[in-house]
Structures are given as structure tokens and as C-alpha cells.
C-alpha positions in Angstrom: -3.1 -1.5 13.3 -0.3 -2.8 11.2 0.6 -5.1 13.6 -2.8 -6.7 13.9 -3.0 -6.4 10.0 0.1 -8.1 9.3 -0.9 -10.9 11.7 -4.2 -11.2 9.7 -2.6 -11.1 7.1 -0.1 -13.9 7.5 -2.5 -15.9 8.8 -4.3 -15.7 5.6 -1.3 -17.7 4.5 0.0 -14.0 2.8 3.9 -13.5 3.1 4.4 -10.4 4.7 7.6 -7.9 4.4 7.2 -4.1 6.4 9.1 -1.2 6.4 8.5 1.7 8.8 10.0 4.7 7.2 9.8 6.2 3.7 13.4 6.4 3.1 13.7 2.5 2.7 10.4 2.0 1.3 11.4 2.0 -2.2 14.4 0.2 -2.3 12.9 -2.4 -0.7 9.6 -2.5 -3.0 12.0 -3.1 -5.8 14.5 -5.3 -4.4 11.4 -7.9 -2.8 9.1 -7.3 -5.7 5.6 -7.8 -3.9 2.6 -8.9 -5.6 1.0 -5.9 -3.9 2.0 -2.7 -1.8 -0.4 -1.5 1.2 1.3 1.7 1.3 0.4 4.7 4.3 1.2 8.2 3.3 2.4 9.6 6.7 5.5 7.8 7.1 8.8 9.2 8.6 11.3 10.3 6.0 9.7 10.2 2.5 6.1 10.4 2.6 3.6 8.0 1.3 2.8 10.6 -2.0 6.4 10.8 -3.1 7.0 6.5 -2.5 4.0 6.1 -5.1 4.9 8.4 -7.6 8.3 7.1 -7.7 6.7 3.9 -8.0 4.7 4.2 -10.6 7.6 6.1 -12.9 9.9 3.5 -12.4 10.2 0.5 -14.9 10.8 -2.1 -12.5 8.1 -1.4 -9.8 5.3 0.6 -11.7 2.9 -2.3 -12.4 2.9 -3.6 -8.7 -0.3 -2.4 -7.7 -0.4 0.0 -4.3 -3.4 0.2 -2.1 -3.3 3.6 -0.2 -3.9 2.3 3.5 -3.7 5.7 5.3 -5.6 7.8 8.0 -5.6 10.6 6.3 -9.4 10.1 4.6 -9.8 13.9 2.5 -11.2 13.8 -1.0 -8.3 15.6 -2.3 -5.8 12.9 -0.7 -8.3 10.2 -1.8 -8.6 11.9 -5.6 -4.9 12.8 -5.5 -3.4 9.0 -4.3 -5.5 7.7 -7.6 -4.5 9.8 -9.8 -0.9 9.2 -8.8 -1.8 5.3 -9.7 -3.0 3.6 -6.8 -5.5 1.2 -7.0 -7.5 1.9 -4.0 -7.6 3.9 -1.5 -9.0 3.0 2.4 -9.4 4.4 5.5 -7.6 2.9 8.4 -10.3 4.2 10.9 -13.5 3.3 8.5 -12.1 -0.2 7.7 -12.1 -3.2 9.5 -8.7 -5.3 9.1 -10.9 -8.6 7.1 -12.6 -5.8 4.8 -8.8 -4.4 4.3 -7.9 -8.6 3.2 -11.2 -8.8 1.3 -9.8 -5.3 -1.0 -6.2 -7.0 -1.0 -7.4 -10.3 -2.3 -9.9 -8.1 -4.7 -6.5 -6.4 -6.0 -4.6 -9.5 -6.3 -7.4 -11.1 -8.5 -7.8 -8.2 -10.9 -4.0 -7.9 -11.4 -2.6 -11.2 -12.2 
């Protein structure tokens, strides 16, 4: 689905940076600096969990809002990606890619 979201997405007129492992993730959140992070928590390397957490504790990146994008759909994973600081959390299975722009605009609004 990234790859249809990210087409969406840039064709929303969104600029649109990926990274496909963990290990890189947070470098490259703080070296781009993105208005907002869709962020999965499976990811090779460093998982999703850890990426926020650093996120959130770091000075440079911790009031770039994340939106937890991620298949894995528990209460506990929900409850716990919140409480870590995310700002949403969806369902890649129960969400269709324009309600996944709709919550990404939504975000963007609230936090500028």
C-alpha cells in the first residue's frame, strides 16, 4: 500500500520522502524535518515503537507529529502508540488510502 499511498499522496500536491527500514528512519526524520511522519511499526531493523519514542525524546524531532500507519490493529498497540505520542493511529487494512489523506490533512491542520 505505500506505494499507492505515496502516489496519492503526491498527487495531492504532498512532497513525499520514504524510508523502508527502521535503522535509517530517524536520521532521516531529523535531517528532512517533515511536517508529518506516517510511521508503520513492523519495519526491518528498528521497529516502529522504538523510532517513535526516540522521536518524541528528542529536541529536534519531538513536535513533528507521527501518525501510526500499521497493520498491526490490537488495543494494546493502538493504546500503547498514543501514549508513546502519536497522534493517531490507523489501520492499513480498515482504511481506505483518501480516508488515510483526509487524517493527514486533519493532522496537518491541528498542528501548524
Amino acid at each position: 500500500m505505500s506505494g499507492i499511498l505515496a502516489t496519492h499522496l503526491i498527487d495531492e500536491g504532498f512532497a513525499v520522502v520514504t524510508v523502508v527500514d527502521g535503522a535509517t528512519a530517524f536520521e532521516r526524520i531529523q535531517a528532512e524535518q517533515p511536517d508529518i511522519v506516517l510511521l508503520d511499526i513492523i519495519l526491518p531493523g528498528v521497529g516502529g515503537f522504538d523510532i517513535l519514542e526516540k522521536l518524541k525524546q528528542d529536541e529536534s524531532t519531538k513536535t513533528i507529529p507521527v501518525l501510526i500507519l500499521s497493520n498491526l490493529g490490537s488495543t494494546e498497540d493502538m493504546k500503547r502508540g498514543i501514549d508513546l505520542g502519536a497522534v493517531g493511529y490507523l489501520v492499513k487494512a480498515n482504511t481506505a488510502v483518501e480516508e488515510i489523506v483526509t487524517n493527514i490533512k486533519n493532522v496537518l491542520v491541528r498542528h501548524r
